[in-house]
N, C-alpha and C positions, 0 to 999 in steps of 0.2 A: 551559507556554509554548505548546503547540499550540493549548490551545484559546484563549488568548489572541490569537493570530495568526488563528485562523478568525473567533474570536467579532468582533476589530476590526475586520476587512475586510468581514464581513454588516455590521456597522453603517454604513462609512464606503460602501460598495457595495450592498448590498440584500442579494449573495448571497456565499456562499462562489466564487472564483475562482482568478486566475491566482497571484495571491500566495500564496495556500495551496498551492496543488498544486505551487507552486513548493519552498516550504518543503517542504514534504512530499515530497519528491521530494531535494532537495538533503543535508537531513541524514542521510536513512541511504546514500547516499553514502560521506559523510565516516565511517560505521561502518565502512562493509564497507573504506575505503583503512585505517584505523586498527587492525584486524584483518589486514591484509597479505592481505585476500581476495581480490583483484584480478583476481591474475594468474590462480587458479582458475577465476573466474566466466567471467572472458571466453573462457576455451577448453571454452563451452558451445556444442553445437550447437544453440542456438535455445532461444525464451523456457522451454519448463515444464524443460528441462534447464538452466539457468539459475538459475530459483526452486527447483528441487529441489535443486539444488547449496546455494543459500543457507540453503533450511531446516534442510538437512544441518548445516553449520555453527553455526546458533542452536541446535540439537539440541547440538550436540556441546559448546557452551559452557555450556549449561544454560538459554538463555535463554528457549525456548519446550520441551512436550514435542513428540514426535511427532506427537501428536492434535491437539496447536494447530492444527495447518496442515494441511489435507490439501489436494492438489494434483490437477486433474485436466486432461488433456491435452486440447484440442479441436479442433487441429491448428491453425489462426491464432489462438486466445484459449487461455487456461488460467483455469479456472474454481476458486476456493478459496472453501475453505469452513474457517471462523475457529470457536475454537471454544476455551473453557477460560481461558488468561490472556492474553488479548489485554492489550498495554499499554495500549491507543487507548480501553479501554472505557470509564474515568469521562468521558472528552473526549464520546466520541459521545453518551453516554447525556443528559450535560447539555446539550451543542449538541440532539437531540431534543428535551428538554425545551423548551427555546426556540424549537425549531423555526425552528433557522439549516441553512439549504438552499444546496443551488449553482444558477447558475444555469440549470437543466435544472429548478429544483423538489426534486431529489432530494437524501437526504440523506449527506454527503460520508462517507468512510470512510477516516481515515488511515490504516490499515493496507493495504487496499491502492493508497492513493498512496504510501507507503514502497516497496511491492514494484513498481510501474512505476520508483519511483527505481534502484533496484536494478538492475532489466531495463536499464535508460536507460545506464546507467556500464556496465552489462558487456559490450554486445552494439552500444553506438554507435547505437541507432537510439531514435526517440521512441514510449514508450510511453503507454497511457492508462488509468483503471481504473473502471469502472461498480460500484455496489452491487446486487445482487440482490435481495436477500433482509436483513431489517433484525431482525434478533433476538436482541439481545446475549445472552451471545456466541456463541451461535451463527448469527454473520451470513453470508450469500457473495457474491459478487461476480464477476464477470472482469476482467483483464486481458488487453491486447487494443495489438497496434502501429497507433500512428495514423498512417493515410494521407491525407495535402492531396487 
């Protein structure tokens, strides 16, 4: 389904955009209320205590290991580094193949547009997330609150 949503918006758009990050940003969401993790995340002080609180959680349900995610503090962005079973991997690897881009050129990275979603529902403010580094799966990125 995701890459369905990326791949039809580069077609009907050129690039990957507002609709994906949208999407991307809205369903794990609906994970983290569906989990009753809510209440937890939001009495984070601030983004990497936030995504640490969340990894905790996928750790704890078995969904990612530890290693998946590593997290690193960088005092306005948090910098992650993906790594082992990323879900997002056949998505990216085949959107690379086609070389569907956002529009920056660069290539999108649902995992961390899930984890800005995340940020986004627990902490009330808009987050955004850059790819660093593109090397399934060992990819990274930051996350990073956007300011108008």
């Amino acid at each position: 389904m995701v890459y369905g949503i990326y791949k039809g918006e580069s077609m009907l758009a050129g690039a990957v955009g507002p609709i994906c990050r949208r999407f991307g940003k809205e369903a794990p969401k609906k994970l983290v209320q569906s989990l009753e993790a809510t209440n937890v995340l939001k009495e984070s002080r601030g983004l990497y205590d936030c995504l640490s609180k969340y990894k905790d959680i996928l750790v704890k349900i078995g969904f990612i290991k530890n290693e998946d995610l590593v997290l690193e503090d960088l005092g306005d962005e948090v910098l992650v580094k993906l790594g082992g079973r990323c879900t997002y991997l056949n998505v990216c690897t085949q959107l690379n193949k086609e070389e569907v881009r956002d529009v920056y050129g660069l290539m999108p990275c649902g995992r961390l547009i899930a984890l800005a979603g995340i940020a986004e529902a627990s902490l009330n403010k808009i987050f955004d997330a850059k790819l660093v580094s593109y090397n399934p799966p060992n990819c990274s990125g930051k996350i990073f609150e956007y300011k108008k």
